[in-house]
C-alpha positions, 0 to 999 in steps of 0.5 A, spaced: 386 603 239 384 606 246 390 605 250 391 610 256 398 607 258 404 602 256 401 596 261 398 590 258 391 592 261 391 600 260 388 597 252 381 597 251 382 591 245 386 588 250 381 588 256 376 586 251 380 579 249 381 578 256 375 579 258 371 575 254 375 569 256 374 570 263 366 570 262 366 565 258 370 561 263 366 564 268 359 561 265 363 554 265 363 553 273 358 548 272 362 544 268 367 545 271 364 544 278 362 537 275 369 535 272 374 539 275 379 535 271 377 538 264 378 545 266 385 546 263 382 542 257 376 548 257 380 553 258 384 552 252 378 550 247 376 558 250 382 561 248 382 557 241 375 559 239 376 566 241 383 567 237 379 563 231 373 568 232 376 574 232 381 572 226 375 570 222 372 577 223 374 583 217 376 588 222 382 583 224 384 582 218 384 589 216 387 592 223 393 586 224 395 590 230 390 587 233 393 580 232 398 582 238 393 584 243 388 578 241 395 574 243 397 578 248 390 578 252 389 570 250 396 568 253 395 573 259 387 571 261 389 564 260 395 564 265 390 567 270 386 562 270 392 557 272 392 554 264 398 554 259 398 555 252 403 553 248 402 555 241 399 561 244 405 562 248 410 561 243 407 566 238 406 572 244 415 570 244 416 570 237 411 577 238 416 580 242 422 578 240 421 580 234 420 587 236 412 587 234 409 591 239 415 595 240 416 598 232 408 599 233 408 604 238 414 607 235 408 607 229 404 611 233 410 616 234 410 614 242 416 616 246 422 614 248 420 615 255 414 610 254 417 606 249 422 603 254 416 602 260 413 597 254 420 594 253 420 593 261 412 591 261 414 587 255 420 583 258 416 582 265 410 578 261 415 574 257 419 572 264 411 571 267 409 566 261 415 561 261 414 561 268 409 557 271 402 560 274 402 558 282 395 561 284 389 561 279 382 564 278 376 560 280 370 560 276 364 564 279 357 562 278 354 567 272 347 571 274 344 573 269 340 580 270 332 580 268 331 586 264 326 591 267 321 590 260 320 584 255 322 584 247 315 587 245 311 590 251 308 597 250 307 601 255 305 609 257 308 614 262 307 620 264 313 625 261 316 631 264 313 635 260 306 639 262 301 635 259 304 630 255 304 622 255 310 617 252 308 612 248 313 607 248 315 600 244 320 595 247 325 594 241 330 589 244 331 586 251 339 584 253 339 580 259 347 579 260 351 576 267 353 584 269 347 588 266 340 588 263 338 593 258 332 595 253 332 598 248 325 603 247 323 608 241 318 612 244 313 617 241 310 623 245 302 624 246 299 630 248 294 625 252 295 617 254 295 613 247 292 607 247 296 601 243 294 602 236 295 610 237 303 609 239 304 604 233 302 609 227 306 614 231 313 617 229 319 615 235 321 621 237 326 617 241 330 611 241 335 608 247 337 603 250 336 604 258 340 600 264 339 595 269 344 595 273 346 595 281 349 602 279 342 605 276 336 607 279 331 602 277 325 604 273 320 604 278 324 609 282 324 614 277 317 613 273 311 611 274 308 607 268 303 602 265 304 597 261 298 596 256 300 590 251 305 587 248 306 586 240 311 582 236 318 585 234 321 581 228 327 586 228 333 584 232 337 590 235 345 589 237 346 594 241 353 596 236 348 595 230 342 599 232 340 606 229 341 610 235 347 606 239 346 610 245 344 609 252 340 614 257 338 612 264 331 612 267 330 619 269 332 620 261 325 617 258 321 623 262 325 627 257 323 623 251 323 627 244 329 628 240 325 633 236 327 628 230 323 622 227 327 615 227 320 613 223 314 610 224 313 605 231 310 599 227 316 599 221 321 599 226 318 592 229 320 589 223 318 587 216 313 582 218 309 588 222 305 593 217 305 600 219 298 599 221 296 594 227 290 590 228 288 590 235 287 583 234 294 582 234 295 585 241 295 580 247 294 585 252 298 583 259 294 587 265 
């Protein structure tokens, strides 16, 4: 559990629970801008399907810890949004009466000193629940962020080292409500490779790359040219791909692991053959 302290939200499971709740309220607000009057029944079908989901998944089943969180989080998101619960509400009681929480942290061998500030936190978050919400979050239109690439394209740079040129392969592109990332497997080239040159060569690299408010874009950082685009038939989850790390632009100049994470064209998945005719490339300039 990463937890950093003995309030509600000092959890990294907790914020996870309760800020799953807010996005997808948030990505409600043209719903609920139509019809306020379903708000409360929204929410409420939110915070079901959530608990439903997460009680379906192996990792809940086999960690029952995480069933507090999940409650606590659910309760608590949903009381922000200006919503009660009450059968989520009488199971984060009955949690807390009967020392749940507590006896966990007393599990983990946490302090007397802490244990009593979570008995404090604890007892302000029942009095809060059986109270009723007076202000409420308001859902806020969802943007989502265009990523810099296209699943597919292929494109070529010039890297930081002397002579050599990245030839890169767009895996996977995620375009979320706060951010935008690709993920790109690039080989190095002692000259600037054509489409076909960088599909039969071995990815040297292999990260997802932001676009966010906080990061450079691309264009500030290299310099690149796109020079086709193939088809991708794998899908990549960002916490399931081989290489779940990420890097910002500045990074891709420093392409090359000294390691190959296997061949450009197996990596778009079974349906491509190592080799690729260039009848299947549809060139994009």
């Amino acid at each position: 559990m990463g937890c950093w302290g003995m309030g509600l939200k000092q959890s990294d499971e907790f914020m996870d629970f309760y800020d799953e709740l807010i996005i997808r309220y948030n990505f409600s607000f043209d719903e609920i801008k139509q019809n306020p009057s379903n708000r409360e029944k929204i929410v409420l079908k939110i915070g079901n399907d959530i608990i439903a989901e997460q009680q379906s998944e192996r990792f809940y089943i086999e960690d029952p810890s995480l069933m507090i969180e999940l409650y606590f989080a659910v309760a608590l998101a949903e009381f922000d949004c200006g919503v009660k619960d009450r059968q989520v509400i009488k199971k984060v009681i009955e949690i807390i009466d009967a020392d749940e929480d507590i006896n966990r942290l007393t599990e983990l061998l946490a302090s007397p000193k802490s244990v009593q500030k979570r008995r404090e936190v604890l007892a302000q978050f029942r009095q809060k629940l059986l109270s009723e919400p007076v202000k409420f979050k308001k859902p806020k239109r969802m943007i989502i962020k265009k990523a810099q690439f296209r699943k597919g394209d292929v494109f070529v740079f010039k890297t930081n080292k002397e002579n050599v040129y990245g030839g890169a392969v767009v895996l996977e592109a995620k375009e979320e409500y706060e951010s935008a990332t690709n993920y790109i497997a690039v080989a190095d080239f002692v000259e600037k490779p054509t489409v076909e040159q960088i599909l039969n060569a071995n990815a040297s690299s292999l990260l997802w790359y932001f676009k966010m408010k906080t990061y450079k874009f691309m264009e500030d950082w290299v310099e690149y040219e796109i020079i086709g685009t193939v088809e991708v038939s794998q899908t990549y989850p960002p916490k399931g791909c081989s290489a779940y790390s990420f890097g910002d632009w500045n990074t891709l100049k420093s392409c090359g692991t000294f390691r190959s994470n296997g061949m450009m064209s197996i990596l778009l998945g079974d349906r491509f053959p190592k080799t690729t005719n260039q009848t299947a490339i549809r060139n994009l300039l």
